[in-house]
C-alpha positions, 0 to 999 in steps of 0.5 A: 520438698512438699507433700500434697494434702488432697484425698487418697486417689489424687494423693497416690496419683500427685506421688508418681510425679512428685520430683517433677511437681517439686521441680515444677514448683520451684520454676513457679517460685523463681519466675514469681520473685522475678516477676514481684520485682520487675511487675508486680502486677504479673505476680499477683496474677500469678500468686491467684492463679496459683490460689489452690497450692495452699494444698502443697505443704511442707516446712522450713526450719520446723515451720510448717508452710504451703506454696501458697505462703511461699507464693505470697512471701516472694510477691511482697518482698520483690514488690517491697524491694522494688519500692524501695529501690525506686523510693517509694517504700513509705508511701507503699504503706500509706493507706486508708485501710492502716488503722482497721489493718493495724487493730485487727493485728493486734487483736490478733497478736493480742490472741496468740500471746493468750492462747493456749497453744502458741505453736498452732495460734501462731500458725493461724496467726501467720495463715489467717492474718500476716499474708493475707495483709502483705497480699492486700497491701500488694493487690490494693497497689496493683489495682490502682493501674488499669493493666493491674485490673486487668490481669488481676480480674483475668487471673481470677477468671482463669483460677476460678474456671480451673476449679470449675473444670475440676469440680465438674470432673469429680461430679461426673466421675467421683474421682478424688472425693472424700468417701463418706 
């Protein structure tokens, strides 16, 4: 189940709906392993959408993770089960951005392992660099396809006007902003 990470008046008003926003998100994570193996494109779309539930936190086997990730996760893996059951899983990771990606891994591994904390490096590890890499490789395939383009710009068209609606909302109401 997830907790929510937003100020308190949004936080108190999420929890009076916490079973059906639980519910909602567990609708959103089967229709998005559906949607990753039979179109990735419709999941990537949807995974940008959904760009804001990085706020909905909870952990699985002491691992802390949000919607998002799971959202990610899902999108790759469907996306690479496709790939590899039509026999294209090689060539999913052929790209000209593989020796750039590959150094900055390993930069970043490289960090973990001498960090002095490895619990919260490796968090940041897994946040900052693994899934935003597995997003990109996904994306840069579905891009390739004009319908891909497509649902990907209106995805961003339609995640971005939510946020819009939002902020203008709290501008004019200051609900769900942080007092000082």
């Amino acid at each position: 189940m997830f907790i929510f990470d937003f100020s308190w008046e949004i936080q108190h008003f999420l929890n009076q709906f916490w079973h059906q926003i639980n519910f909602l998100l567990l609708i959103i994570f089967v229709l998005t392993g559906y949607l990753s193996y039979k179109n990735p494109a419709y999941a990537v779309g949807l995974t940008i959408i959904l760009l804001p539930t990085y706020l909905f936190r909870s952990s699985i086997l002491g691992i802390p993770i949000t919607f998002l990730e799971i959202l990610i996760l899902t999108t790759f893996l469907g996306w690479l089960l496709k790939s590899y059951l039509n026999g294209q899983a090689r060539s999913c990771f052929q790209s000209s951005f593989y020796w750039p990606i590959s150094i900055v891994l390993i930069a970043a591994t490289i960090s973990v392992l001498l960090a002095p904390d490895l619990r919260q490096a490796a968090g940041i590890w897994k946040a900052y660099f693994i899934e935003p890499i597995l997003f990109f490789l996904v994306a840069t395939k579905v891009w390739r396809t004009e319908p891909g383009q497509k649902i990907i710009l209106w995805s961003l068209g339609i995640s971005t006007l939510t946020i819009s609606l939002l902020g203008i909302y709290q501008k004019f109401t200051g609900f769900g902003i942080f007092e000082p």
